[in-house]
C-alpha positions in Angstrom: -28.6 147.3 74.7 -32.2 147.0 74.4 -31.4 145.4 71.0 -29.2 143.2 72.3 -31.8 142.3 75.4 -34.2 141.6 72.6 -32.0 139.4 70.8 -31.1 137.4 73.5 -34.6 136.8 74.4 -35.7 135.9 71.2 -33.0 133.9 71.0 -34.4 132.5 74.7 -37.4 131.9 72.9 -36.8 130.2 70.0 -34.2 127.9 72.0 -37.3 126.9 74.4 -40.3 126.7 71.2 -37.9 124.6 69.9 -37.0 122.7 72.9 -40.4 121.9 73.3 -41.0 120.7 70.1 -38.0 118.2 70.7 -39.6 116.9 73.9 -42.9 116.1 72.9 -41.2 114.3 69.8 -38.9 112.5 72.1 -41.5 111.4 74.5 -44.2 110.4 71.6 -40.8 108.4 70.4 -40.7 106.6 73.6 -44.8 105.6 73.7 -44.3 104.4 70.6 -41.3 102.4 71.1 -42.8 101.3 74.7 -46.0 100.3 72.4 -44.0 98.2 69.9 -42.1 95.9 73.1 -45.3 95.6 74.9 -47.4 94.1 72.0 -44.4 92.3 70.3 -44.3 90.5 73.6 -47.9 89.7 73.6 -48.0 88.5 70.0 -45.1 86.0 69.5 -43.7 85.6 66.2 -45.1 81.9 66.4 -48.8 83.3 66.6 -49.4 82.8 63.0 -52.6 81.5 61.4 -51.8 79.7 57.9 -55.1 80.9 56.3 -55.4 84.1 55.6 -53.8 87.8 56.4 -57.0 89.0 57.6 -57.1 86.5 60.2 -53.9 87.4 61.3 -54.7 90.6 62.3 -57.8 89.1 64.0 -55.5 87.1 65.7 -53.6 90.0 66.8 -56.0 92.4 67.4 -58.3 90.1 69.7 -55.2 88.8 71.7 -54.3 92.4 72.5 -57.7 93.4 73.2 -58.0 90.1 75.4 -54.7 90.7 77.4 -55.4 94.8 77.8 -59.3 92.9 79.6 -57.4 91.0 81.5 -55.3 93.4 83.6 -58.2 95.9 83.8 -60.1 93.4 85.1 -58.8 93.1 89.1 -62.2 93.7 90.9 -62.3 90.0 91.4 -66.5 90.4 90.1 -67.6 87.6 88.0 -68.2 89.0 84.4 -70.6 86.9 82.1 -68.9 88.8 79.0 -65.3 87.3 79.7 -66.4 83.5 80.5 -67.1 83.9 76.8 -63.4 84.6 75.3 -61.9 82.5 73.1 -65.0 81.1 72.6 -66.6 83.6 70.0 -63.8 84.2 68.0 -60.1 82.5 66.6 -58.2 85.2 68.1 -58.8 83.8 71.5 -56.9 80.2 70.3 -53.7 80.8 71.2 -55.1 80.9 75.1 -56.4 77.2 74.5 -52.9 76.6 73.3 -50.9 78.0 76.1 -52.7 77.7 79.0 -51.9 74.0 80.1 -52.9 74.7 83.8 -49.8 77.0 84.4 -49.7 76.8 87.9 -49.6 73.0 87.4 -46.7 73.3 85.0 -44.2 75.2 87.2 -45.7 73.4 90.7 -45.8 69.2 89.4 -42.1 69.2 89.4 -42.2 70.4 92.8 -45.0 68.1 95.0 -46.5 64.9 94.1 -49.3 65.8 95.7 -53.0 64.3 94.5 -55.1 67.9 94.6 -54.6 68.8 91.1 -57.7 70.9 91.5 -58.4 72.9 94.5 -61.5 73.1 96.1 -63.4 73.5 93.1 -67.2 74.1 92.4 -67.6 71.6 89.3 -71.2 72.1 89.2 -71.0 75.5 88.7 -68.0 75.6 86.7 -66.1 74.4 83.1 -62.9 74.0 82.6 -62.4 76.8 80.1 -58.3 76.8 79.0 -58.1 80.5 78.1 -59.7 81.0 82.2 -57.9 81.0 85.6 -59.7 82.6 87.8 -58.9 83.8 91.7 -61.8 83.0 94.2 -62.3 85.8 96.8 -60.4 88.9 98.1 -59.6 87.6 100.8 -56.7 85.3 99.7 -55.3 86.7 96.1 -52.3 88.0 98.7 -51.5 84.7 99.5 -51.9 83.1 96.1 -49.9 86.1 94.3 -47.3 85.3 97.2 -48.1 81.9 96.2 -47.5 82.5 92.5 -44.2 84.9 92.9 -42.6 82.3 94.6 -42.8 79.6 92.3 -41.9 81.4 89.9 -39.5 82.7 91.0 -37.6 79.9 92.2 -38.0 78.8 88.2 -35.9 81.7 86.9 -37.8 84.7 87.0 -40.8 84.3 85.3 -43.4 86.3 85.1 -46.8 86.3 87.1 -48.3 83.3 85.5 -51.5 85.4 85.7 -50.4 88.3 84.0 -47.9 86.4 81.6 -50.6 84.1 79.9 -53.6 86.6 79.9 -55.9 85.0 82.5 -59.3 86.2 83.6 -59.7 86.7 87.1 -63.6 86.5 88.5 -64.9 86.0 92.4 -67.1 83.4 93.2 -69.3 83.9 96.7 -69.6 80.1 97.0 -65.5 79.2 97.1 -63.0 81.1 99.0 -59.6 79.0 97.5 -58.5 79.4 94.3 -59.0 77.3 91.7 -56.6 76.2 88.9 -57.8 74.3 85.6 -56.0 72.0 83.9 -56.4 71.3 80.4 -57.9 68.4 79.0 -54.6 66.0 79.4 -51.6 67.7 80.3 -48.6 65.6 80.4 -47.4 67.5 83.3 -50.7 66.1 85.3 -49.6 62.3 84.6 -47.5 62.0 87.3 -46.1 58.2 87.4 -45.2 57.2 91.1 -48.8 58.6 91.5 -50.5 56.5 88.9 -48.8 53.4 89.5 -50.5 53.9 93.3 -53.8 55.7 92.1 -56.8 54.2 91.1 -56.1 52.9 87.7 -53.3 50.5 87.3 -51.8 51.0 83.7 -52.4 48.3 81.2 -48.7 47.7 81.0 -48.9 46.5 84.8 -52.4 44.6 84.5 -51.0 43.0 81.9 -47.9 42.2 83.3 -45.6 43.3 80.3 -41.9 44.2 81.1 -41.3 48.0 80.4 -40.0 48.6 77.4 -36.5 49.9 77.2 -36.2 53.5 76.1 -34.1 54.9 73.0 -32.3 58.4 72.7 -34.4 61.0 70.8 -33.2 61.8 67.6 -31.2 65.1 67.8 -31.4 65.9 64.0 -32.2 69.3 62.4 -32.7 68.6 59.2 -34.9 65.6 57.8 -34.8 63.8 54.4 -37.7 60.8 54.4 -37.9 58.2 51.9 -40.3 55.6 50.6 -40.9 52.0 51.9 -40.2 49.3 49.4 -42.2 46.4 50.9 -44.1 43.7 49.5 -47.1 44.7 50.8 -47.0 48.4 49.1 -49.1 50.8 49.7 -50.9 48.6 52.0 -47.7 47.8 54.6 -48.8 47.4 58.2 -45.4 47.2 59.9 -46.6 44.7 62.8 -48.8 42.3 60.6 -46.5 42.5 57.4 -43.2 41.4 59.6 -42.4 38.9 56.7 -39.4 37.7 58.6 -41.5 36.8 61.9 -43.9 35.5 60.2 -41.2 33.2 58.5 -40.1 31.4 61.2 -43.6 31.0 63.1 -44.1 26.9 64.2 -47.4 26.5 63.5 -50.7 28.5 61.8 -53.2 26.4 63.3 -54.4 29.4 65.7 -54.2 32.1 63.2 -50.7 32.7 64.6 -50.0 34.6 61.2 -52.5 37.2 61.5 -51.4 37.9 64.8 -49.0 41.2 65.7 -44.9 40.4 65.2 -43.3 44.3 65.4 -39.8 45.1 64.1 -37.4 45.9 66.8 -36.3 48.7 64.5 -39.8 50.4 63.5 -39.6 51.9 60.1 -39.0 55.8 59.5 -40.2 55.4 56.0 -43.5 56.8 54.6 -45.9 54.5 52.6 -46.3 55.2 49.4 -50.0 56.2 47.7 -52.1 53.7 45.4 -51.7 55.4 42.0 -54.9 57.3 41.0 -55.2 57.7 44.8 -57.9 61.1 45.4 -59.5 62.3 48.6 -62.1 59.8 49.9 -65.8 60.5 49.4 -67.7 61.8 52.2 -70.0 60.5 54.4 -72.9 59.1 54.3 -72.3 58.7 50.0 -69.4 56.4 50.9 -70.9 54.0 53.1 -72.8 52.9 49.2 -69.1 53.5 46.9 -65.6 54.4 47.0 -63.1 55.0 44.5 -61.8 51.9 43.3 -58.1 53.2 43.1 -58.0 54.0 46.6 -58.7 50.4 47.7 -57.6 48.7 44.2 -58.5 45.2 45.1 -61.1 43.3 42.9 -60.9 39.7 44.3 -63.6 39.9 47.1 -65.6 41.5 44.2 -65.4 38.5 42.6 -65.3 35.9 45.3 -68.5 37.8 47.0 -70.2 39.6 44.5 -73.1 37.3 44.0 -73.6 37.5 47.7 -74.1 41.5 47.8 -71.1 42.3 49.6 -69.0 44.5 47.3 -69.0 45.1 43.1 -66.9 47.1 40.9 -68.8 49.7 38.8 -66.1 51.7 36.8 -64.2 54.0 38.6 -65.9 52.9 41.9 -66.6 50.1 44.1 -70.2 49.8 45.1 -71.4 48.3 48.7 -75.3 47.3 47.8 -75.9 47.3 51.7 -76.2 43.9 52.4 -74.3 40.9 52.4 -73.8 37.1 52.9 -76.6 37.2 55.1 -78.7 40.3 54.8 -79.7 39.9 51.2 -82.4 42.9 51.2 -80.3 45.3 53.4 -78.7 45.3 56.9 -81.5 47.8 58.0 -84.1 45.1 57.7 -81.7 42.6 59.5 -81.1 45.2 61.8 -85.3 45.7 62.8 -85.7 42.1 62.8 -83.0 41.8 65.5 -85.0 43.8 67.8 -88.5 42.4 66.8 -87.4 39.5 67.9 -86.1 40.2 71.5 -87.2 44.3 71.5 -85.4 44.7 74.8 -82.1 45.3 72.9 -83.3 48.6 72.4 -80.7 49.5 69.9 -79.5 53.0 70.2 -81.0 52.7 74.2 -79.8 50.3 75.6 -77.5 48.8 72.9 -74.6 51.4 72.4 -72.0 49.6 72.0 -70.8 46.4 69.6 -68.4 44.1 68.5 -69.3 42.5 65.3 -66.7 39.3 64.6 -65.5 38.7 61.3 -67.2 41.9 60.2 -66.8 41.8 56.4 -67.1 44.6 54.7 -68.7 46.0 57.7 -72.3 47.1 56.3 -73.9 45.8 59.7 -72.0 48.6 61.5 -72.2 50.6 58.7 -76.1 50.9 59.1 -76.1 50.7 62.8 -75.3 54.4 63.1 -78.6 54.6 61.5 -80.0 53.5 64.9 -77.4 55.3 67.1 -75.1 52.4 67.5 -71.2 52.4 67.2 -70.0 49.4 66.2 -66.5 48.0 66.4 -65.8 45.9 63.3 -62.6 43.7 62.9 -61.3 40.8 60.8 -58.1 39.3 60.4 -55.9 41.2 57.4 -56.2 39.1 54.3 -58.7 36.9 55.4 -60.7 38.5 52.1 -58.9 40.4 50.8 -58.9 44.3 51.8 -62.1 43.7 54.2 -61.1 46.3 56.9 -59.8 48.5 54.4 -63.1 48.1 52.8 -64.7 49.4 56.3 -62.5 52.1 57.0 -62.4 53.8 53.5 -66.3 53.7 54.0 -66.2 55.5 57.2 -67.0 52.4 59.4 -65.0 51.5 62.6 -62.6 48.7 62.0 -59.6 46.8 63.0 -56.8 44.7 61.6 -57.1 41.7 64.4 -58.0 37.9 64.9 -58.7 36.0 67.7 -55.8 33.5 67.5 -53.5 33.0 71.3 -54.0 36.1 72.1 -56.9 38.3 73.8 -58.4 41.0 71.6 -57.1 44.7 73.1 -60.4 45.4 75.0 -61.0 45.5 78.3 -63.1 42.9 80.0 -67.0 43.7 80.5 -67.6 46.4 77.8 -69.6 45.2 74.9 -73.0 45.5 75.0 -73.7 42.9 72.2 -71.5 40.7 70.5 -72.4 40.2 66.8 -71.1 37.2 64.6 -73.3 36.8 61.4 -72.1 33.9 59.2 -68.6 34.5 60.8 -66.6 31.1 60.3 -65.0 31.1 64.3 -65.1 27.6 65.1 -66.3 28.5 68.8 -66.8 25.0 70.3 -63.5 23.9 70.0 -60.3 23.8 72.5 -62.8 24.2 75.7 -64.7 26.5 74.1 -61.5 28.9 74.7 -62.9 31.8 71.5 -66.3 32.0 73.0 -65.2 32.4 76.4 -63.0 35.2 75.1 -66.1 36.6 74.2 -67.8 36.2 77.1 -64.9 38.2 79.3 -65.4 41.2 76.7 -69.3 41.0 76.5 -71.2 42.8 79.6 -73.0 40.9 82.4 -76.5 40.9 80.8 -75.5 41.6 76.8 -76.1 39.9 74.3 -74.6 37.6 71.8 -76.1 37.3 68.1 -75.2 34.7 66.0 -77.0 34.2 62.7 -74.4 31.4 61.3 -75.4 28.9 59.1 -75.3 25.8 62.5 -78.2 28.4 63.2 -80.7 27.4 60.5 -79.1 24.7 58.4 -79.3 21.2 58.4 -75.9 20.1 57.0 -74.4 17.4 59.0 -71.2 19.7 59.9 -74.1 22.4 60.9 -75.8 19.8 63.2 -72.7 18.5 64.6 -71.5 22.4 65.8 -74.8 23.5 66.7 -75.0 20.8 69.3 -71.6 21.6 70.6 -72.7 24.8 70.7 -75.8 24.1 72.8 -73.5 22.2 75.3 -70.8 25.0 75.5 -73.5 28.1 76.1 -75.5 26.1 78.6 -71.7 25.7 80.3 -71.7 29.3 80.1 -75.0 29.8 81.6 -75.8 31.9 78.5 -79.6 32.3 78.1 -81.0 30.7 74.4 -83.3 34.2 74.5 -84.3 33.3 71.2 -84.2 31.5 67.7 -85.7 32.7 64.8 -85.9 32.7 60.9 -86.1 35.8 58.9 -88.1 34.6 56.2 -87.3 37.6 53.8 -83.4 37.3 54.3 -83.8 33.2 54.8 -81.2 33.4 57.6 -81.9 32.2 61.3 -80.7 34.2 64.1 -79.9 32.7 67.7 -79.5 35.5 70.3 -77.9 34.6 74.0 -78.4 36.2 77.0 -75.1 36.4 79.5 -75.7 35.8 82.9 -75.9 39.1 85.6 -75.0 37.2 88.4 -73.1 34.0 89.4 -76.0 31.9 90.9 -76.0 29.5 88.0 -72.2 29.1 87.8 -72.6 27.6 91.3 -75.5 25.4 89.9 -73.3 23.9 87.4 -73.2 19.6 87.3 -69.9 19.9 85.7 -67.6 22.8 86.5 -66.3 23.0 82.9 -65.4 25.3 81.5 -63.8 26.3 85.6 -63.7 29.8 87.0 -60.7 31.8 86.4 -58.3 32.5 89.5 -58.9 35.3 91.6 -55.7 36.6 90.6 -56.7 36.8 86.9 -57.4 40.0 86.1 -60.5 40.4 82.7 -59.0 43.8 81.8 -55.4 42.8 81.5 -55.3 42.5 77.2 -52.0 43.6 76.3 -50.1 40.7 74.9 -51.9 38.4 77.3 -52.5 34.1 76.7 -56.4 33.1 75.9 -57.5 31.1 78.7 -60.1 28.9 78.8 -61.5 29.9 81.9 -64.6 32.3 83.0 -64.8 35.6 85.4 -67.3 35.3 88.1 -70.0 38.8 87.5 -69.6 41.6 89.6 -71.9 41.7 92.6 -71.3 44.8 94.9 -73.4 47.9 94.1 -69.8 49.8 93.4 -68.0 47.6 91.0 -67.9 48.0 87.0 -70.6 45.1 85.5 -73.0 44.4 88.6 -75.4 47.5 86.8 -76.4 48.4 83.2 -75.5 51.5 82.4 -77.2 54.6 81.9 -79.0 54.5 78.5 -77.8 56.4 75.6 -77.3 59.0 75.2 -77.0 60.0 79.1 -74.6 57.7 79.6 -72.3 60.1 77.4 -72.3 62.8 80.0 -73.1 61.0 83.5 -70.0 59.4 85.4 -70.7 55.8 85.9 -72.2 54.8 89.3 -68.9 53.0 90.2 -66.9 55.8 90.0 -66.4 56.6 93.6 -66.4 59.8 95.4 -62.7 58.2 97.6 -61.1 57.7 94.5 -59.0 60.0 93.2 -58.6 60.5 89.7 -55.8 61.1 86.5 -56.4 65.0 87.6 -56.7 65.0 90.9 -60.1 65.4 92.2 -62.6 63.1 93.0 -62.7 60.6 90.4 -66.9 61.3 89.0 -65.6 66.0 89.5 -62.7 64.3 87.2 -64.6 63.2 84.6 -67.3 65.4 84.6 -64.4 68.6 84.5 -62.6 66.5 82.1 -66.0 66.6 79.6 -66.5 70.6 79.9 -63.2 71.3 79.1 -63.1 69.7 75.8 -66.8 70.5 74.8 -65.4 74.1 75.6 -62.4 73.3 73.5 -64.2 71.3 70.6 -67.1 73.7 69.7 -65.8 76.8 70.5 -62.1 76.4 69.0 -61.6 73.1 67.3 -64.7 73.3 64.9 -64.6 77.4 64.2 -61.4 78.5 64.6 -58.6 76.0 63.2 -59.1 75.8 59.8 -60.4 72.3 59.7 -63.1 71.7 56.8 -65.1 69.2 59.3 -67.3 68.1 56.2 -63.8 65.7 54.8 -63.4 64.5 58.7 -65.4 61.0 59.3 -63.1 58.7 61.1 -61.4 60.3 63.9 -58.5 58.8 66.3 -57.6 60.5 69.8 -54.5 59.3 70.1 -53.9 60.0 74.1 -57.7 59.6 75.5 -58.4 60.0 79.1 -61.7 59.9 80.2 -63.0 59.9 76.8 -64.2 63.8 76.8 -62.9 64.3 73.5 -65.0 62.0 71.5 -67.9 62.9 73.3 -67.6 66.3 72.5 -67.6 65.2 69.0 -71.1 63.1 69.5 -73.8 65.1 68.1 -71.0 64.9 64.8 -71.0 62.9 62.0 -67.8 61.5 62.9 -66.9 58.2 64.7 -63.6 58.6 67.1 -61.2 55.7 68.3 -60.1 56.3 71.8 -56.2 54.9 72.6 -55.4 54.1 76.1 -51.6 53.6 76.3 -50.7 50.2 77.6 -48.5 52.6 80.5 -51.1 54.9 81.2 -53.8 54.6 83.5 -56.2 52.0 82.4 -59.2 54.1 82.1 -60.4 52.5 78.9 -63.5 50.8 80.9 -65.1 54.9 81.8 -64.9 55.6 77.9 -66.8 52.1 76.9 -68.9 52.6 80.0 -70.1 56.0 78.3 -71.6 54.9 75.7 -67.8 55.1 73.2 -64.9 52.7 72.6 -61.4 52.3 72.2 -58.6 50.2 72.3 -55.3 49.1 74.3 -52.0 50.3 72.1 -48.2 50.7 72.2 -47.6 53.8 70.7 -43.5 52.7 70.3 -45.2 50.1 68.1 -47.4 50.7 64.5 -51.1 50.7 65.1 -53.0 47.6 63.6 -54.7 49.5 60.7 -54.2 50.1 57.0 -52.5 53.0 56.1 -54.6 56.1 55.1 -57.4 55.3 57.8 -58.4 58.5 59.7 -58.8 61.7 58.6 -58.1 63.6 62.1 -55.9 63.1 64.6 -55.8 64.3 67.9 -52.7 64.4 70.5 -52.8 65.7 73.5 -49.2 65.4 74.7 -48.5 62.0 73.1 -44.9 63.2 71.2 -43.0 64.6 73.9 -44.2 61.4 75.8 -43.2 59.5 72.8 -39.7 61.3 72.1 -38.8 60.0 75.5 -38.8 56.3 75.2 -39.4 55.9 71.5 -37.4 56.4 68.1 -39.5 59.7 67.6 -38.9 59.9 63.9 -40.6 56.7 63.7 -43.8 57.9 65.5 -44.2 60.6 63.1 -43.8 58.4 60.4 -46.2 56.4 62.2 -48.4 59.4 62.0 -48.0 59.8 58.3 -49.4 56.3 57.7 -52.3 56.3 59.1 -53.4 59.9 58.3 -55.4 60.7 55.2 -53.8 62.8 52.7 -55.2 66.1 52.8 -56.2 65.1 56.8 -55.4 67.2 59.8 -53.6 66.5 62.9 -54.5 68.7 66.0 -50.9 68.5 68.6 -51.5 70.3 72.1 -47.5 69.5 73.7 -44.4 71.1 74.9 -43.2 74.5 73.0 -40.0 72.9 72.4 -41.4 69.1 70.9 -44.3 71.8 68.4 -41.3 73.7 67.4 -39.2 70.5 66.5 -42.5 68.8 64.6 -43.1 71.6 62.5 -39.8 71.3 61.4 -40.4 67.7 60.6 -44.2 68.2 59.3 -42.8 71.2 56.5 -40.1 68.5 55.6 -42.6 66.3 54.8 -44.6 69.1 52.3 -47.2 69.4 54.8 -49.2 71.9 55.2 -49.2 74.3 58.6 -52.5 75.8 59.5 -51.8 76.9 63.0 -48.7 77.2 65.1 -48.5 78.8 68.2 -46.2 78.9 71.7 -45.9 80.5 74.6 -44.2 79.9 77.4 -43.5 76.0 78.1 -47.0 75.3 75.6 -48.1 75.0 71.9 -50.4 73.9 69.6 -50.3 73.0 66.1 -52.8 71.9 63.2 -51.1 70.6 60.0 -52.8 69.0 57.1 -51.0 66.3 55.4 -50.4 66.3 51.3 -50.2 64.1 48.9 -46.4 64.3 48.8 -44.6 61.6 48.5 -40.7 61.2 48.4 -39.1 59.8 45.1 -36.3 57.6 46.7 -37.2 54.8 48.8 -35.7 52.4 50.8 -35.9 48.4 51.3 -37.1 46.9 54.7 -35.8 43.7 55.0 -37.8 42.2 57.3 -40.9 43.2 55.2 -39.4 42.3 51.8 -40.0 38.9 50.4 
């Protein structure tokens, strides 16, 4: 019996050791299993960095780390440490990607309200995407409340808190919270409040009926093909429209240079020069290039005796000077300011528009004095000129002053530079120049070193007195006229007016004031007229004050952006821009530059493809890169703030092709531009859009909807390119591709672009 008691206790025992055992296993089972949901739902399968497996696991690892911070940190103290993440390292990046002011995401669709921001200290503050912090105790119940309920009411979703990994931090000196938006959230462009705001889109100034909208393409799978067009690897959909340009009455104004877009945009890709190779870097090819990138000879041989361009073997050489700057454009340059020193180039002189720019050297050596210079010709005019420029790494355009205005807004230009430019100014009224004169700021400059300057042919005498009689008209100021006796080249520089008491002193009233009614910034698509806008006079409007000198300008809001005013965001128009600017300094330096991939010494020419406020580019300032800043024609018109800053930009349809040569930039940036796009647009055309323009082996950086970065990698890996970055979460992702050299081996004929 005792036996038996024994045995059944041993067997007791052993039944409960071994009981035990099974337990602990069971619940270690569980930990893990609970370990392996938790982080599979903090990493995404989408978090993936293209480089390297180590940074993978950096990835990983820091975005665990980051989110386990984040819900240990609910003391509501400030903490210098965490103001720092996803600055220091790439594992923080998929926070920039996602954050997209959540509580703006899920509450837009619900208010139209104007307070974007709330009560926010911007002095104090940046807006840092991977940060949403909660100011004071005493209201976190109400915003949580807040929070639960809006997201609730959009089918369960998590605490947008908790769900995207936000900081939380108390500030003493504001009691509401705050929420910050990224740089230029689509959600944020709300467009009954736009069209009421205090930007009127340039679509409205210019009073250009809305263009109809086209279903999205719904395909999965995407086979491209190659354009067959005359113009080859060159083709420019809008200025190679063979069939327009067929049936145009007359050429007398340049009408064939002008812009004629297809109706049915091409979803082709270009094809590549053969030989084509990555471009030489700047500064080495602002002197050569490779010849088979650009393989034109004929303004080689038309110009080379005149220092413009020359072949030398496998590269074309740019000597530095041209028609008329012999010795160098530096030299021309100096002797500019010599002559009239209070253009203070780099100071006071930012921002220029050089006509009939050539091969560009002029702006090509300006950045040597801290000037950006917007060069543009008319395509064809000599042969590959723009290309020339923008295969240098100098800003350029594809545009002529024919019936249209150019696609800047009026008042913006600090100097105007023409240097044996051929524009036969006097003519028609004067209607050119006085195109010029609504672009050039009140108190710029216009410098024009033409031969009517210092020649004494009888067609030089004969325009430069019509030129006299038309500038005095104008009430421009002969500042000076001088002779550079090393470059043999005289140089006239005008002074426009900064204010209207001369207008009023005029005998004759020729050329007349434009109407009240017509508006200097409307440039979409809009007549020249030969008329003149009167110069602002209040203390608050855009023109009646020079603005700050480079390079504060950059960072300052502009005196006439007005506390009332309420801006894209929400705020105050001048806590707009100035929030606007920290964010994407934040973003640029911190992720952009060390944590996507991007080898920044192959970037030179740059294209923000969705600019606000112009914070992007200026992050990008103290860079050796120059950045064109598109204002959509239905956006709000805040192209003046970016020239006003010290930058420029242009005016675009982004259903249409851009007015550049394809292969021009070597980065491009969009902020929410496709899903935009994919809405009224043939989308498959925009990307194709994108293809053209981008560099092979350039990047493009996409901040947009999960579901529109899902459905362009897709198209991007179709196209051979190659994905550095992807990440989603939640309604937000961001992408970085680099484009190939790929090209398809079918192609197909556009017949409107066919001769």
């Amino acid at each position: 019996m005792a036996s038996g008691k024994y045995s059944r206790f041993d067997g007791r025992k052993s039944s409960s050791y071994c009981s035990s055992i099974t337990f602990v296993v069971f619940v270690a089972v569980c930990l893990l299993g609970v370990w392996m949901v938790t982080s599979s739902s903090m990493l995404p399968v989408n978090n993936v960095f293209e480089t390297s497996e180590e940074n993978k696991i950096e990835v990983a690892t820091n975005f665990i780390e980051t989110s386990e911070r984040n819900k240990d940190d609910k003391s509501g103290e400030n903490n210098e440490n965490e103001s720092k993440q996803f600055e220091d390292n790439p594992g923080d990046l998929p926070e920039d990607a996602t954050k997209g002011d959540n509580a703006i995401v899920d509450t837009q669709t619900e208010t139209n309200e104007h307070s974007v921001y709330e009560n926010q200290d911007l002095s104090k503050k940046s807006l840092d995407v991977n940060q949403g912090r909660e100011e004071g105790a005493d209201n976190t119940e109400s915003v949580e409340n807040k929070q639960k309920g809006d997201t609730s009411s959009s089918g369960g979703k998590q605490d947008l808190n908790e769900s995207l990994g936000e900081d939380k931090s108390e500030d003493s000196t504001d009691e509401k919270k705050e929420i910050l938006p990224s740089g230029a959230q689509s959600e944020l462009l709300n467009e009954s409040l736009i069209q009421d705001g205090v930007w009127k889109t340039q679509e409205a100034e210019s009073k250009k009926e809305t263009i109809t909208s086209s279903e999205p393409d719904q395909k999965t799978g995407f086979s491209w093909q190659l354009c067959n067009v005359s113009a080859g690897p060159d083709y420019i959909p809008c200025l190679d429209n063979l069939h327009a340009l067929m049936r145009l009455k007359s050429t007398k104004h340049y009408e064939h240079r002008e812009r004629f877009c297809p109706d049915d945009p091409p979803t082709c890709l270009v094809s590549l020069p053969e030989g084509y190779q990555r471009s030489i870097q700047w500064p080495t090819s602002r002197e050569k290039i490779w010849y088979h990138n650009v393989p034109h000879t004929k303004l080689a041989e038309i110009k080379g005796h005149q220092n413009w361009v020359k072949v030398n073997g496998e590269y074309l050489v740019f000597p530095g000077g041209g028609t008329q700057f012999k010795h160098g454009a530096l030299h021309y340059i100096d002797f500019i300011q010599q002559i009239v020193p209070d253009i203070a180039w780099g100071k006071r002189s930012r921002v220029i528009l050089d006509v009939g720019c050539g091969v560009a050297s002029f702006g090509g050596f300006l950045f040597d004095r801290d000037v950006l210079t917007m060069s543009f010709a008319p395509k064809d005019e000599h042969e590959a000129q723009v290309q020339f420029a923008l295969e240098r790494g100098i800003p350029a355009l594809s545009a002529v002053m024919g019936t249209k205005r150019l696609p800047f807004p009026g008042r913006v230009f600090d100097i105007v530079h023409c240097a044996r430019c051929r524009v036969p100014w006097h003519i028609e009224g004067g209607k050119l120049l006085l195109e010029l004169n609504r672009m050039l700021r009140p108190g710029g400059y216009f410098v024009w070193s033409a031969t009517p300057v210092y020649q004494k042919l009888a067609e030089d005498v004969g325009i430069w007195k019509e030129m006299k009689k038309l500038t005095k008209a104008l009430c421009w100021e002969l500042i000076s006229i001088s002779k550079d006796r090393v470059n043999r080249v005289g140089v006239a520089i005008y002074q426009k007016p900064s204010s209207n008491e001369c207008y009023k002193k005029r005998s004759k009233m020729e050329p007349q004031l434009c109407k009240e009614s017509d508006d200097p910034n409307a440039a979409w698509n809009v007549p020249l007229q030969a008329c003149m806008h009167k110069i602002p006079t209040g203390a608050s409007e855009r023109g009646s004050q020079w603005p700050e000198q480079w390079p504060a300008r950059a960072e300052k809001p502009p005196y006439w952006l007005l506390s009332s005013q309420v801006g894209v965001y929400g705020k105050a128009v001048p806590e707009d821009f100035t929030a606007d600017y920290e964010h994407w300094k934040r973003v640029v330096t911190k992720s952009y530059i060390d944590g996507m991939g991007i080898n920044w010494s192959t970037v030179r020419n740059v294209m923000d493809m969705k600019a606000i406020y112009g914070g992007f580019a200026a992050a990008l300032k103290d860079m050796n890169v120059w950045v064109m800043n598109v204002v959509n024609i239905d956006a709000p018109d805040t192209l003046p703030i970016i020239f006003e800053r010290g930058l420029f930009g242009i005016y675009h349809d982004w259903c249409e092709s851009f007015s550049t040569y394809p292969r021009t930039y070597d980065l491009l940036h969009a902020d929410h531009i496709f899903s935009t796009i994919k809405e009224k647009c043939n989308f498959e055309a925009f990307v194709a859009e994108v293809d053209r323009i981008l560099r092979p082996e350039g990047y493009l950086i996409v901040r947009d909807q999960g579901e529109t970065i899902s459905e362009l990698e897709t198209m991007f890996k179709s196209m051979h390119w190659e994905i550095r970055m992807t990440y989603s979460k939640e309604s937000e992702g961001l992408l970085c591709v680099q484009k190939s050299m790929w090209r398809p081996k079918e192609s197909v004929a556009l017949p409107y672009a066919v001769v």
